[in-house]
C-alpha positions in Angstrom: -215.9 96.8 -24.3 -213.1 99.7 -23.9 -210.1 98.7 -22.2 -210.5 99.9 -18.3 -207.1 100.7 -17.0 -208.5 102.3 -13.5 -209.4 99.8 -10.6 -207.7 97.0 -9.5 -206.5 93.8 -11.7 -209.4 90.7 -11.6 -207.3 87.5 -10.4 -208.3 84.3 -11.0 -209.9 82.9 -7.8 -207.5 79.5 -7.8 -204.7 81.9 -8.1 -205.4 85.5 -6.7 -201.6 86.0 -8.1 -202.6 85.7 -11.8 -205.1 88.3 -13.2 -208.1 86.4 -15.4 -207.8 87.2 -19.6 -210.8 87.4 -21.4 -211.5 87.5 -25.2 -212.5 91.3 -25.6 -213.2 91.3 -29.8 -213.0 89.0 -32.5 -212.8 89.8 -36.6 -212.2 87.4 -39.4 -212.0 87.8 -43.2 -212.8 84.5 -44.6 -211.8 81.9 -45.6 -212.6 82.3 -49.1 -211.5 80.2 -51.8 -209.1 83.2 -53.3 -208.6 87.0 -51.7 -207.7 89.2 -54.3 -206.7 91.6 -52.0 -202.9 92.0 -50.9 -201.5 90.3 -47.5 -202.0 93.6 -45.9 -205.1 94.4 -46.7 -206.6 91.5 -45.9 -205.3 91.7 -42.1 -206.3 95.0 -41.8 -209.6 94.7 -42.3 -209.8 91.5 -39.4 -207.9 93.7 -37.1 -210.6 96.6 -38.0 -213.3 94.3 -37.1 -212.0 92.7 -33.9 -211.4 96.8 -33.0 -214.8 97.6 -33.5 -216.4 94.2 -31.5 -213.8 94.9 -29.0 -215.4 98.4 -29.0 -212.0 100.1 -29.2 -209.3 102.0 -30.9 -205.6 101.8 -31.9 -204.4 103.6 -29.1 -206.5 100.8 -26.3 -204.0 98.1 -27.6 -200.7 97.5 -25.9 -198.8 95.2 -27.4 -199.2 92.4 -30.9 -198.7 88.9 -31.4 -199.1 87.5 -35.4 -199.2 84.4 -36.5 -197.5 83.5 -40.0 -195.2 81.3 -42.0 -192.8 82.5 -44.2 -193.3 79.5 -46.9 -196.8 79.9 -47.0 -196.3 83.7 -47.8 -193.3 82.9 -50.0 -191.3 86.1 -48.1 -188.1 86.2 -45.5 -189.8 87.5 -42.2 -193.3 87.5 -43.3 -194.3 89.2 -40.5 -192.4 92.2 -41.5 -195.0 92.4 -44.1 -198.1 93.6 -41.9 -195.9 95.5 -39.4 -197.9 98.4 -40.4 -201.3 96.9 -40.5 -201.0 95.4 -37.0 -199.6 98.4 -34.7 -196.7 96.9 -34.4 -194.6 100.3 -35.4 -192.8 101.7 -32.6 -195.0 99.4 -30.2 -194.0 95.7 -29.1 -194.7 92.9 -31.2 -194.2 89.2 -31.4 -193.9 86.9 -33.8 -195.0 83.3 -34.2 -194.2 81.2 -37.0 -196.5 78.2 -35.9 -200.8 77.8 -35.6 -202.5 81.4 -34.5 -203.7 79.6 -31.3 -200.1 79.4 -30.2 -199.9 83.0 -31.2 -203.1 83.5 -28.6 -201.7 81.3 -25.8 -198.5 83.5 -25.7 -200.6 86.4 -25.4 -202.1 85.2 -22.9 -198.9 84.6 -21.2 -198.1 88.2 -21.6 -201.3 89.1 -20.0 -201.0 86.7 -17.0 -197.6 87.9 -16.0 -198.9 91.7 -16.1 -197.0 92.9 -18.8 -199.4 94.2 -21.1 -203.6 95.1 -20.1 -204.4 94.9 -23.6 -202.7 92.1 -26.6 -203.9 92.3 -30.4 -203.2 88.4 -32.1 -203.4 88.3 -35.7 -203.0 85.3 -37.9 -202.9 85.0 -41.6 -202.6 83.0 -44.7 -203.2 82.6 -48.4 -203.0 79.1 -49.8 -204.5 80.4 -53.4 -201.2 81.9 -53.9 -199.2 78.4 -54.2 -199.7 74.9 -54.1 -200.0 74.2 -50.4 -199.0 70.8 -49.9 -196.0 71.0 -52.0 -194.6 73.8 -49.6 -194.8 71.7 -47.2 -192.5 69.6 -48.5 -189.5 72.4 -47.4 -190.4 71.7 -43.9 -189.5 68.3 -43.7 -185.7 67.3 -43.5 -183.7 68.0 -46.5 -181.2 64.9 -46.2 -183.3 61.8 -44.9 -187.0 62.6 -46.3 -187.0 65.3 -49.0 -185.4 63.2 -51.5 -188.3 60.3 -50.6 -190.8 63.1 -52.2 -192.4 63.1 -48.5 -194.5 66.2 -47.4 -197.3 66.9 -45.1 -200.2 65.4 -47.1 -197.8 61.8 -47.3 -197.0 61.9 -44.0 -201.0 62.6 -43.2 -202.1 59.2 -45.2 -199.0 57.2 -43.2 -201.1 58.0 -39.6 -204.6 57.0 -41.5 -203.3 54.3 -43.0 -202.3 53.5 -39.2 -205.4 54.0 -38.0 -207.7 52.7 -40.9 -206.1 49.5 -42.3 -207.6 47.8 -44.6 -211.1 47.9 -42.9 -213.3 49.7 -45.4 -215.3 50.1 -42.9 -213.5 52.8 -41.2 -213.0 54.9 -44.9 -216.8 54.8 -45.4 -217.3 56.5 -41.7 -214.7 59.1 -42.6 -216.3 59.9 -45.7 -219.4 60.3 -43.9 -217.9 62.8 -41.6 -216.6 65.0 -44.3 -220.6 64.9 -45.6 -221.7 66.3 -42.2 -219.1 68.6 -41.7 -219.4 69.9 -45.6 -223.6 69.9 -44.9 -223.3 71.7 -41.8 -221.5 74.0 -43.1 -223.8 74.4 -46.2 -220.9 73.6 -48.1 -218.0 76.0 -47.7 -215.9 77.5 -50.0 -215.5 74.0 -51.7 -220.0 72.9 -51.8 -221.5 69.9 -50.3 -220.5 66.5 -51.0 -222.4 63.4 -50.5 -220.7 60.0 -49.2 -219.9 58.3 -52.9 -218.7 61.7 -53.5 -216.1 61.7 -51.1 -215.3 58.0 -51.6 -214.8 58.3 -55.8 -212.9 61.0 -55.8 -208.9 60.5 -56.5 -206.4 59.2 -54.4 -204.1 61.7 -53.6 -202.3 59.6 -50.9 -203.4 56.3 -50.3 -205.6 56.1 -48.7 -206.3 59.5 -48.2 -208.9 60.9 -51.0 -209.2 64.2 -52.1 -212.3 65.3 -51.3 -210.9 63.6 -47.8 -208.8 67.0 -47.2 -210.5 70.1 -45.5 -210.5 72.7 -48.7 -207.2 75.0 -48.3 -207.9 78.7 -49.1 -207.4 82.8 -47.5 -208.3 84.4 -44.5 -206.8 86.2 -42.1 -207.9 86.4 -38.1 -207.9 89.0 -35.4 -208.8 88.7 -31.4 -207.9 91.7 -28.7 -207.6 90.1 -25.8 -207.2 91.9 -22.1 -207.2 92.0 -18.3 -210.0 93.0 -16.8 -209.8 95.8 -14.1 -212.5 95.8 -11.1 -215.9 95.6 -11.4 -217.4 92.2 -12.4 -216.9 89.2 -15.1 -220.5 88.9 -15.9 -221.1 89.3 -19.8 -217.7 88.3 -20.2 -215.9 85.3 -22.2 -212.3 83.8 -20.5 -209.5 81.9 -21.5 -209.5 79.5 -18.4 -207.0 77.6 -19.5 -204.0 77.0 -21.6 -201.9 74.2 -23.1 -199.1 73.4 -25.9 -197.0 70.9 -26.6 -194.4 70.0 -29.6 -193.3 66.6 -30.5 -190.5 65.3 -32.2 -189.5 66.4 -35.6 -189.5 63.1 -37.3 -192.8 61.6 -38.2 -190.8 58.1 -36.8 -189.9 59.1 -33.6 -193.1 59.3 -32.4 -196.1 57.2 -32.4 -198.4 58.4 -35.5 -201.8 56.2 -34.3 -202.1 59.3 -31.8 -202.1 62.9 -30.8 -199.7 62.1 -27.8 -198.6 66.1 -27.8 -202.5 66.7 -28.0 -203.3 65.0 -24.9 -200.4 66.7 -23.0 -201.4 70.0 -23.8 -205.1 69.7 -23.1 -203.8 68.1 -19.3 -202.3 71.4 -18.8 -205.3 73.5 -19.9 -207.6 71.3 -18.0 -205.7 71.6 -14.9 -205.4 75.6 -15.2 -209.5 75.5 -16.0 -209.9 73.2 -13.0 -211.9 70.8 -15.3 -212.0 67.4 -13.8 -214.1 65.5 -16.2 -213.5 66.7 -19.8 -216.0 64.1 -21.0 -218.9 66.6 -19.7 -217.2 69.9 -19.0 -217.9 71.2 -23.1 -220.6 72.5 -25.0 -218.7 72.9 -28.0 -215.4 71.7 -29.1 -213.7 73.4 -32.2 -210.8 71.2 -33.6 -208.3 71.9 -36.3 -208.8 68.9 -38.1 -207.7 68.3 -42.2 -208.3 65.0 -42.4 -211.4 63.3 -40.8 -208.8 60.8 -39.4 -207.3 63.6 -37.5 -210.6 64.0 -35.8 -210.9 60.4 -34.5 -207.0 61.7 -33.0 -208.4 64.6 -31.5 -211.8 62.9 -29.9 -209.2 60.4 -28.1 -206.6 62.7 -27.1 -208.8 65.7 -25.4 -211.2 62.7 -23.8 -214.1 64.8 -24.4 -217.4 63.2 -24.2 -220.7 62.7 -26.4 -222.5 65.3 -25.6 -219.9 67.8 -26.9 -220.7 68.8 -30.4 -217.4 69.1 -32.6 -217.4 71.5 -35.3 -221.4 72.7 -35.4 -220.2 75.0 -38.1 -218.3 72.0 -39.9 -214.6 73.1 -39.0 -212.0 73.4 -41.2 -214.5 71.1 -43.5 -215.8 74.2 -44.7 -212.6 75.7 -45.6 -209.5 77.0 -43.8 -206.6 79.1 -44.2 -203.5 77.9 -43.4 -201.7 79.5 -40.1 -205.1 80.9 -39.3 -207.2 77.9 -38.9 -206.7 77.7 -34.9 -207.7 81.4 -34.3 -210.3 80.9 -36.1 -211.6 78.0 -34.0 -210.7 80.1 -31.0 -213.4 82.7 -32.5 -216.0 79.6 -32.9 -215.3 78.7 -29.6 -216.1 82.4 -27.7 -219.2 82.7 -30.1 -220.2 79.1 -28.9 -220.5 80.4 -25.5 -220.9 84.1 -25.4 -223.9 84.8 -23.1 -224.3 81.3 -21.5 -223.0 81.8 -18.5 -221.2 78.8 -17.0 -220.5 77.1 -20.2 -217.3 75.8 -21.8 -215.9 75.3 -25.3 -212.5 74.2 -26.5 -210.4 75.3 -29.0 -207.5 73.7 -30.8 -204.7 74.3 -33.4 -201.6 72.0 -34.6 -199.1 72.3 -37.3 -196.5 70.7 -38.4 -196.6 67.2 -40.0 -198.8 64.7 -38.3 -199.8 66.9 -36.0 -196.1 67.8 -34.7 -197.4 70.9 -32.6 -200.6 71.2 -30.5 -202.1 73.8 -29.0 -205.4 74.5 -26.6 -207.2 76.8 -25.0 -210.7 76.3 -22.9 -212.8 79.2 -22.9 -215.8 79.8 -20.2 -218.8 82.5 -20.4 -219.6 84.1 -17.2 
């Protein structure tokens, strides 16, 4: 719907002082295995479709927040690459080099504090353009563990290792779990895999196996989100609630058998929903999970309950761009609920090794 700037502001009724966001338009380009099309490109044509769900135009949008990491595009102040593409000339933008759901929870911040009536998030990434996980290895510290060879995907199989043991058990329920997220998802950019399928393939590290790790490729992501002005909420999808959280740097200050910074964030964004008892307050919960050990984290840390359905699409099972993956769970999430009024989904995002960064957001349908 077009941005209405007459009328007065919508407030949330716990706090009449903070105006209500909701998710106005959603567009999404992928993922695909490889986008031949340039960075630009492939962001404008999310932003185009988020415009034209949002039923609006260039001019209805305020301000922009992107999402995207300068190692994964392999350019000094990627974001200075789509500045075009996005609005952002002679208009404000933000920048956020983390998960696009961060990028949407500052934009929401914007919103609440009545700076803006209208925010364009964008995310982005390309992972066909250079082996991923080795990137990652730049992001760890260059004194103490880049010299050990340790990256992301190393410091992934220390937490499952944590968690799974030796208990063979455990490995044959997470390869099962890749098989229903790959099925669900008639097979993604990467095709269905059956359970001795996901248990012969190679060890990439130990005991994580490769067809273990949610297939990496392009996409890029665009919401509009805005404050409502009078009139009523019905029809509408909201952002209820918010939470982040960051955790130490290294992997060993922490505790890697759980999503500590997980559970701290969704205790914010229950609070600001008002949800009591997460176990039966979702419909749908949309995690940003690479692993299938990382899901088992996320189940424990958000406390949500068996009759939520994770990933009905098969999450990032079914392919995922890098930076993008949580806006793109944010999308899942307001199509989960869109027109069932009364019902919540939740979205999530991390990044970082081990899950260093967290971010939520609970959206309700009214």
């Amino acid at each position: 719907m077009p941005a209405d700037r007459s009328g007065e502001l919508i407030t949330d009724t716990a706090d009449p002082g903070i105006p209500v966001v909701v998710v106005l338009g959603c567009g999404e380009t992928g993922p695909v295995g490889a986008d031949l099309r340039s960075i630009p490109e492939m962001v404008l044509v999310a932003i185009e479709a988020a415009l034209h769900d949002a039923d609006m135009a260039w001019d209805d949008i305020d301000a922009t927040v992107t999402a995207s990491v300068d190692l994964v595009d392999g350019l000094t102040a990627s974001g200075v690459a789509v500045t075009e593409v996005v609005g952002a000339v002679l208009r404000p933008e933000t920048r956020i080099a983390a998960d696009g759901l961060a990028a949407a929870i500052h934009a929401t911040h914007q919103l609440s504090a009545g700076a803006y009536r209208t925010v364009l998030v964008v995310a982005h990434g390309k992972a066909s353009m250079a082996p991923y996980w080795d990137l990652t290895a730049w992001a760890v510290d260059p004194v103490m563990l880049q010299p050990l060879g340790v990256d992301f995907l190393t410091i992934a199989a220390l937490q499952a290792r944590l968690l799974a043991g030796t208990d063979t058990t455990v490995m044959h329920r997470w390869a099962e779990l890749v098989a229903d997220r790959r099925g669900a998802a008639g097979g993604g950019i990467a095709g269905p895999v059956t359970v001795d399928d996901v248990l012969g393939s190679i060890e990439v590290a130990t005991p994580i196996r490769a067809q273990m790790c949610a297939p990496l490729g392009d996409g890029a992501c665009a919401v509009v989100l805005g404050v409502p002005r009078s009139g009523s909420l019905e029809g509408t999808v909201l952002i209820s609630g918010t939470g982040h959280d960051l955790s130490p740097h290294y992997p060993g200050d922490g505790n890697l058998s759980e999503w500590a910074g997980l559970r701290r964030a969704c205790s914010r964004a229950y609070a600001a929903a008002g949800i009591d008892d997460p176990e039966t307050a979702f419909v749908v919960a949309e995690p940003s999970c690479l692993f299938p050990h990382e899901e088992t984290l996320f189940v424990e840390a958000t406390r949500i309950g068996r009759s939520t359905t994770v990933s009905p699409d098969g999450g990032l099972f079914a392919g995922t761009a890098p930076v993008a993956a949580g806006l793109s769970r944010l999308v899942r999430a307001v199509r989960a609920v869109a027109g069932r009024p009364g019902r919540r989904a939740l979205a999530h995002g991390t990044w970082g090794p081990a899950g260093q960064g967290q971010a939520v957001a609970v959206v309700e349908a009214r």
